[in-house]
C-alpha positions in Angstrom: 143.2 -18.6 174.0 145.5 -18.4 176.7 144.5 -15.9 178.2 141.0 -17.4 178.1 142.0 -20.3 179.9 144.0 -18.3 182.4 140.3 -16.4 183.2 138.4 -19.7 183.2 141.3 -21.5 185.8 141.3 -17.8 188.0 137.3 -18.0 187.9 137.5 -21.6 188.8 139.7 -21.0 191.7 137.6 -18.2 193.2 134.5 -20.3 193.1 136.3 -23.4 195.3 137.6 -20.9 197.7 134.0 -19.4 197.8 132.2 -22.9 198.5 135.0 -24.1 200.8 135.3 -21.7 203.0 134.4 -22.4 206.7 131.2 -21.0 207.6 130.8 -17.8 210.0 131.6 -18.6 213.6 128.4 -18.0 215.7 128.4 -15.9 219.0 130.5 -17.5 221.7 130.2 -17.2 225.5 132.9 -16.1 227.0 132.6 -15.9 230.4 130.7 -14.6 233.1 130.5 -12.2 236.6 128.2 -11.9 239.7 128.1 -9.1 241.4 127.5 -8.7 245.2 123.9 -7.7 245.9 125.1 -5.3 249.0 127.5 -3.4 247.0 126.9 0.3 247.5 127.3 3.2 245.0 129.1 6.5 245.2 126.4 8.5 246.3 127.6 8.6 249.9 124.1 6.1 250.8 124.1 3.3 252.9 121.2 1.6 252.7 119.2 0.2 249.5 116.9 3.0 249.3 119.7 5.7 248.9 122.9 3.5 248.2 122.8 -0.2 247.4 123.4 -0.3 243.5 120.6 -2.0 241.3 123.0 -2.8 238.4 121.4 -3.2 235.3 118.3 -2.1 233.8 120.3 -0.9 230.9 124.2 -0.7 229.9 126.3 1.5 227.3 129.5 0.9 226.5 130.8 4.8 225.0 133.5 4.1 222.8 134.2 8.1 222.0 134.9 7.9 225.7 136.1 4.4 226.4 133.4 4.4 229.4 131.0 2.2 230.7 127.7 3.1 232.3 125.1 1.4 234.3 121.5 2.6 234.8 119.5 1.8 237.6 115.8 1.8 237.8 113.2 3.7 240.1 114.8 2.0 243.6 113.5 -0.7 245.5 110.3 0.2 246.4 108.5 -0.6 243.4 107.3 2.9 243.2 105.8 3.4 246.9 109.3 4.3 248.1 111.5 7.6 247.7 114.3 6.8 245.8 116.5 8.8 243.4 117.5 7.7 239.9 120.6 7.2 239.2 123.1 6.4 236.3 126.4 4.6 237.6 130.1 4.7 235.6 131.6 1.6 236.4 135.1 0.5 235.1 135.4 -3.0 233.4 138.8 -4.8 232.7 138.5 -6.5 228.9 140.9 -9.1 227.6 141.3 -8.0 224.3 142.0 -11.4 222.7 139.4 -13.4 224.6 136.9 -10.7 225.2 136.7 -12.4 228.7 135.5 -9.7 231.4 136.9 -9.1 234.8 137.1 -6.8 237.8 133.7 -4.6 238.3 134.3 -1.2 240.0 131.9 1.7 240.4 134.0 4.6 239.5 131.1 7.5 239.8 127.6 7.7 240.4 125.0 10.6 238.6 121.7 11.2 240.2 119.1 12.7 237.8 117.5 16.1 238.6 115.5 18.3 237.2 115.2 22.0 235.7 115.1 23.3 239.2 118.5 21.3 240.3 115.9 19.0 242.5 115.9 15.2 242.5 113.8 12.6 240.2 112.2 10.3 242.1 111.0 7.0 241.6 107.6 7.2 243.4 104.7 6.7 241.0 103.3 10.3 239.8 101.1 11.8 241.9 98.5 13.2 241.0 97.8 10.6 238.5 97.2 13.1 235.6 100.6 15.0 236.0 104.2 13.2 236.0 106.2 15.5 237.9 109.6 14.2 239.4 108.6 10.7 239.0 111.0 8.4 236.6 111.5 5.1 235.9 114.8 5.1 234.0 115.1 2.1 231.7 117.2 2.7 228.9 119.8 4.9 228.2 122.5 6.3 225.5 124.9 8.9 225.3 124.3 11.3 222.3 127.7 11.1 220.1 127.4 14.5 218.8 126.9 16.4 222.2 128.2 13.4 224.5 124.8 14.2 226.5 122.9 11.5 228.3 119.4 10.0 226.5 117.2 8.1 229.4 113.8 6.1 228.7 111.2 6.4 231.5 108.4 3.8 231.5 106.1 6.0 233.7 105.4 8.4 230.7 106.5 6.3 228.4 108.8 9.2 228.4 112.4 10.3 226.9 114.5 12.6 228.8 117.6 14.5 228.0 120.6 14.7 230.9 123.8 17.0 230.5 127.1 14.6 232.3 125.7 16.0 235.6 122.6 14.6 235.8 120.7 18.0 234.9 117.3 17.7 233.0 117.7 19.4 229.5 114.5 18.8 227.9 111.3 16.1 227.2 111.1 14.7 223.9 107.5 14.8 223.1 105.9 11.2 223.7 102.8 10.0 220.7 99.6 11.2 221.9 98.5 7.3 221.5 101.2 5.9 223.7 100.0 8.2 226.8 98.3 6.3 229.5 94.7 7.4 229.6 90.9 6.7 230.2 87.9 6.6 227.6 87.4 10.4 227.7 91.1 10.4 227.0 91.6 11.9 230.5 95.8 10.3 231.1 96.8 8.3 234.8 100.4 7.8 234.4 99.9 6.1 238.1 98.4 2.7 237.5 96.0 0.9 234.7 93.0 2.0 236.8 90.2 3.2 234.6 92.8 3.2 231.6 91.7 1.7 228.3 94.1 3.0 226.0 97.9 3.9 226.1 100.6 2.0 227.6 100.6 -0.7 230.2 101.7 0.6 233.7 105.3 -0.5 234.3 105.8 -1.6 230.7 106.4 1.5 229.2 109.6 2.9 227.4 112.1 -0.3 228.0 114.4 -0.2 225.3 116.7 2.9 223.9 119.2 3.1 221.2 120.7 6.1 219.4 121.5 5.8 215.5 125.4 5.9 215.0 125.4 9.2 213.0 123.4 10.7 216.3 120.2 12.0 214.1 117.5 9.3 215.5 116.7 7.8 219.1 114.9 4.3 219.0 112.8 3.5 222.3 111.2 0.4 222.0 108.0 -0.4 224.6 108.0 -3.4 226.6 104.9 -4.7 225.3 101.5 -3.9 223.9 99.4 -0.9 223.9 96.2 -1.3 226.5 94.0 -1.0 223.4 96.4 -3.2 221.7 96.0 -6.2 223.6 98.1 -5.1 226.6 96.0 -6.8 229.2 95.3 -9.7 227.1 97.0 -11.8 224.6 98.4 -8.5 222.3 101.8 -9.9 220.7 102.7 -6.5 219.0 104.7 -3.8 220.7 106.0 -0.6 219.1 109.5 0.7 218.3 108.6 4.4 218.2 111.8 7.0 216.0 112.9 9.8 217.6 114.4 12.8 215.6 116.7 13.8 218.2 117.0 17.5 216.6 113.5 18.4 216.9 112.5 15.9 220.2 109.7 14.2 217.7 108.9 10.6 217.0 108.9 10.6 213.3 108.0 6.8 213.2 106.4 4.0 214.8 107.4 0.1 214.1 104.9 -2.8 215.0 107.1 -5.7 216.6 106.2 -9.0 216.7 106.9 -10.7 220.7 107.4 -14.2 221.1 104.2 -14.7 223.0 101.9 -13.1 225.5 101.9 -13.3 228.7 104.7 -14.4 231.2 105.8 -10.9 231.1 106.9 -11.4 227.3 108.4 -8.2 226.2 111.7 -5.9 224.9 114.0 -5.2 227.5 117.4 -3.6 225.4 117.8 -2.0 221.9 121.4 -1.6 220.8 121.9 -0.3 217.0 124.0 -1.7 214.7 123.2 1.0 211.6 120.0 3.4 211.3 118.0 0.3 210.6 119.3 -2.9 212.5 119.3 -3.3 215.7 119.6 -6.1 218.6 116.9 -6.4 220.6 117.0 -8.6 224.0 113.2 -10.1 224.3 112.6 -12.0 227.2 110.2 -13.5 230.3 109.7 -13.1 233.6 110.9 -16.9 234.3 114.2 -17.6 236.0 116.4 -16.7 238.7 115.4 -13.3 240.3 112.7 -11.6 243.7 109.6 -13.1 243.4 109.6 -15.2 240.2 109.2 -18.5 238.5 112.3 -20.8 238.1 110.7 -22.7 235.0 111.0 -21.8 231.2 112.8 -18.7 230.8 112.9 -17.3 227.5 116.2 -15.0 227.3 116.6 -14.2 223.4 118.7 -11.8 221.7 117.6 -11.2 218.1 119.1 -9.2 215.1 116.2 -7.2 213.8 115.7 -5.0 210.5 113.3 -2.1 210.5 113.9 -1.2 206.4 111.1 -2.9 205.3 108.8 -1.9 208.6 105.7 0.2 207.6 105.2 3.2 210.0 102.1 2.4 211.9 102.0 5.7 213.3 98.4 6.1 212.8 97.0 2.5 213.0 96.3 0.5 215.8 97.5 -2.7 215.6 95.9 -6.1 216.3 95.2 -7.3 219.8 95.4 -10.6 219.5 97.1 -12.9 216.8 100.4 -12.7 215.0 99.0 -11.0 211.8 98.8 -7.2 210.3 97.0 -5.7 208.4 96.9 -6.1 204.7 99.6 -4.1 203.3 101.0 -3.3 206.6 104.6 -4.9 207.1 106.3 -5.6 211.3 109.7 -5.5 211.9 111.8 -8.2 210.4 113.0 -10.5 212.9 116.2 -11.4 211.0 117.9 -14.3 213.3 118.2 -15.5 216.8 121.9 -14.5 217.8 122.5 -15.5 221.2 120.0 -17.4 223.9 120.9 -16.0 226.9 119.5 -19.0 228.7 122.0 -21.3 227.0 124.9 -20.4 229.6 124.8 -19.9 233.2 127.3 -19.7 236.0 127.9 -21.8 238.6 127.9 -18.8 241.2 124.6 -18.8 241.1 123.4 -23.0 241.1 123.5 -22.8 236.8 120.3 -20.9 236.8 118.7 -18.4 234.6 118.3 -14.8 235.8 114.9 -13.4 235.6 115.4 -10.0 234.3 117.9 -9.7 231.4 118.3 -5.9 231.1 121.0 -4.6 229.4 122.8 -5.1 226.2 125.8 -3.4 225.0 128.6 -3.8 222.9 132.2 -3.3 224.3 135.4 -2.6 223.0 136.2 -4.2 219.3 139.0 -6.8 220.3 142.4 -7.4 219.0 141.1 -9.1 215.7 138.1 -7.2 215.3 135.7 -9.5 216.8 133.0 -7.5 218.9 132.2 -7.9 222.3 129.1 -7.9 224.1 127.6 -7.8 227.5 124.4 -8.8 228.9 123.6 -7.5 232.5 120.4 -8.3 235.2 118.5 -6.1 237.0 118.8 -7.9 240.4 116.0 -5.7 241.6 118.1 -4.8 244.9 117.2 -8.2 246.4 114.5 -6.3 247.9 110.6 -7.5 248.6 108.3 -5.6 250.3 104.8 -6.6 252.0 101.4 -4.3 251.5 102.4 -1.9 254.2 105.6 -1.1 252.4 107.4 -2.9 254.7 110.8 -4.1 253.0 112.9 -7.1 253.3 116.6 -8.3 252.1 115.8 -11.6 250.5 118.5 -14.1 251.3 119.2 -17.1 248.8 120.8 -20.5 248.5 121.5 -21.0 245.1 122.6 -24.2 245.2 118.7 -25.7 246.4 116.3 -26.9 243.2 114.2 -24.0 244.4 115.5 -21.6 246.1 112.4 -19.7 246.7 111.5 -22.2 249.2 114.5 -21.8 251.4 114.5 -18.3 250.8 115.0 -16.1 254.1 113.8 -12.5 254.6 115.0 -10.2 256.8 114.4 -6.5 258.1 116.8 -4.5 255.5 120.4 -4.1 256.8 119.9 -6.8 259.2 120.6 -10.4 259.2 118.8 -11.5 262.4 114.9 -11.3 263.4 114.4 -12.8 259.9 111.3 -14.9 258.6 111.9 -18.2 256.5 113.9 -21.8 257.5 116.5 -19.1 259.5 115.5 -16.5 262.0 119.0 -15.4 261.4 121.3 -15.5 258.4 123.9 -18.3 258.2 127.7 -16.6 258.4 128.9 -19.5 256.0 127.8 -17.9 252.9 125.6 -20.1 252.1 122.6 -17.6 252.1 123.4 -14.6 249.6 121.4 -11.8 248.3 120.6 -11.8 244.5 123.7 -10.6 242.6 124.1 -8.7 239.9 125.4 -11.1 236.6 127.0 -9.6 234.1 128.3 -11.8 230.5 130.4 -11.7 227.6 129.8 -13.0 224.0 132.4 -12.8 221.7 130.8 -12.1 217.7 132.7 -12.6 215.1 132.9 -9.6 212.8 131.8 -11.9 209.5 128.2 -12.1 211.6 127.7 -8.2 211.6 128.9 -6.9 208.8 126.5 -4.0 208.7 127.9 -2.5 212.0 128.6 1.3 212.2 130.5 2.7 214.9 129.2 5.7 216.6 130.5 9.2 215.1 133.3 10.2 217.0 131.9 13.5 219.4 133.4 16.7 221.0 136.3 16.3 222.8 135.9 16.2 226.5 137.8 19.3 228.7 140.9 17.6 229.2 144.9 19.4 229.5 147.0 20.1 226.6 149.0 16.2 226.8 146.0 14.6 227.5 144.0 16.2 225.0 146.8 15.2 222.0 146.0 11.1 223.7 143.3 11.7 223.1 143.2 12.4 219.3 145.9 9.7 219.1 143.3 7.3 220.4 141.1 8.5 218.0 143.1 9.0 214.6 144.0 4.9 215.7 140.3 4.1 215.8 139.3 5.8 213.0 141.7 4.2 210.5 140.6 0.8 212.0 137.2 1.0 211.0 
């Protein structure tokens, strides 16, 4: 009887701790960087077409490695414009306790080339029926088993595979139904003209991620599917699996956007396991070249694909919000973090247009994870109908900056168009940084999290080689 009671007191115990315990702390901002729009990359370029860094159409933090990369898009000219692809390595100093950020320096920069050792470029395929050199990097991973580089191209929608040079390894083979192509199923990669099926021009491949055990890539399209709505009111896009072994998709996953319209669509993909992921979804409202200051919708959600039906062979509504009978989207678990919710005072307290990358840092010193949101600041760059180009000069601190906005030949600061013929030296007038920001997570809130498997050693000497396996030995036990 004794020992009965002992039980029923232990059991009680257990319970009051259970049902008193504080709840899970939500995501926290940290704190946040800007980044100056002139700031040149390693590449030995000078100007924005061949040197000016465009920060952040995607991020990866490589723990194996302890390195963070950058990837830039197809350059400033939109497409019109010779520019080469590039992927930067930039060094980010961490507070381990605070998981507050500080001190961004480009440490190496990768152009992209292909079989023949000859530069990507970012100029729309020509002709329209064959891709060639074009690419429009938007995503990108590094492979934990070879340490390779995985990009996402929206041009295709493609999926490349780099070596650490830059050097074009293979193609994964894109869905015949996510081609670009006409009603005789003839493919333009180069614009939406005479297209009625296949992705949307410029809202191809957006999103990447790469499983932690290395077996599947996830590349997740900005929006719908032409004959899905994509020119109209279609709310689903597609999260397409990748078996990275045979360069395959081997599923596709019908996500549910926010809305249409206002450029509604997936802009990052970072796994947690082999089935959740965080995907950014946002607008093109807010801060940025050539957009709308009101309502921007910056949302980072925590999404489950274990219950997703493929929808490989289906094609998927172009209007409404509902499947199918029998056919189940992606579960859109929770709203972590609203991007929108914190701004810095660098930049007047407004939102950034385009939220691009997403990508989880170093675990700090009590296991809380960090992660970091970057912009694509779209080199501060506009350009008339000519392909003309212009530096676009901001005041932050105006209601609408737009307005006040001045524009002037690239490189220069005088014989400019706007309130100014000439740029003020008082710093006032900026271009459009580059904003980078820390959340600190607590681990209670992802308790699914995998790290990536540990991958081949780099070719390092003898001492720092042994480091290295310190390093790792240290991070293995803490997981």
């Amino acid at each position: 009887m004794i020992a009965s009671l002992r039980l029923a007191l232990l059991a009680s115990a257990v319970l009051t701790a259970f049902l008193s315990r504080p709840a899970a702390a939500a995501p926290a901002f940290v704190n946040g960087l800007t980044l100056d729009g002139a700031l040149l990359d390693k590449s030995g370029g000078s100007t924005a077409n061949d040197g000016r860094v465009g920060f952040f159409s995607d991020l990866y933090y490589d723990p194996n490695r302890q390195q963070w990369w950058g990837l830039s898009d197809r350059g400033p000219g939109g497409g019109t414009i010779s520019y080469e692809p590039r992927v930067q390595r930039f060094t980010l100093d961490v507070n381990s306790v605070s998981g507050a950020i500080s001190t961004f320096t480009i440490a190496e920069t990768i152009l992209f080339r292909d079989a023949s050792n000859q530069p990507f470029n970012g100029l729309a395929p020509s002709p329209s029926s064959t891709l060639g050199k074009a690419l429009d990097p938007e995503g990108f991973v590094i492979l934990p088993k070879s340490g390779n580089f995985l990009v996402s191209d929206e041009y295709g929608p493609s999926l490349y595979e780099f070596d650490r040079n830059g050097s074009f390894l293979r193609a994964f083979e894109t869905p015949a139904g996510l081609i670009p192509r006409n009603g005789a199923g003839d493919p333009n990669y180069a614009s939406d003209a005479g297209n009625t099926a296949g992705r949307r021009s410029n809202r191809g491949f957006e999103g990447l991620a790469v499983s932690p055990d290395g077996r599947y890539a996830y590349a997740g399209l900005q929006s719908a599917l032409l004959d899905e709505g994509g020119s109209g009111n279609g709310r689903f896009s597609r999260i397409v699996k990748f078996d990275i072994d045979t360069g395959k998709a081997v599923a596709q996953y019908a996500y549910l956007l926010d809305r249409s319209g206002q450029g509604q669509g997936i802009s990052a993909l970072v796994a947690l396991n082999d089935s959740q992921f965080l995907v950014l979804e946002r607008n093109n409202r807010g801060l940025g070249i050539g957009a709308t200051l009101a309502s921007p919708d910056k949302l980072v959600y925590l999404i489950d694909l274990s219950t997703a039906s493929d929808v490989s062979g289906l094609t998927l509504p172009s209007n409404g919000t509902t499947l199918p009978p029998g056919v189940v989207g992606v579960n859109k678990v929770s709203k972590l973090i609203d991007l929108a919710a914190n701004t810095l005072a660098a930049i007047g307290n407004k939102v950034p247009e385009k939220w691009e990358g997403l990508s989880f840092g170093p675990r700090l010193a009590d296991g809380s994870f960090l992660l970091v949101a970057g912009t694509d600041n779209d080199y501060s760059v506009t350009q008339n109908g000519s392909n003309q180009q212009f530096d676009v000069y901001l005041r932050f601190s105006d209601a609408d900056p737009y307005s006040s906005s001045i524009q002037c030949p690239i490189g220069f600061t005088t014989g400019c168009s706007g309130p100014s013929s000439t740029v003020p030296t008082d710093g006032s007038y900026q271009l459009l940084p580059g904003v980078l920001q820390a959340y600190r997570i607590p681990a209670a809130d992802l308790p699914a999290y995998q790290a990536p498997v540990p991958g081949p050693l780099p070719l390092l000497g003898a001492a720092s080689a042994l480091a290295w396996s310190r390093r790792l030995r240290r991070r293995i036990a803490g997981c």
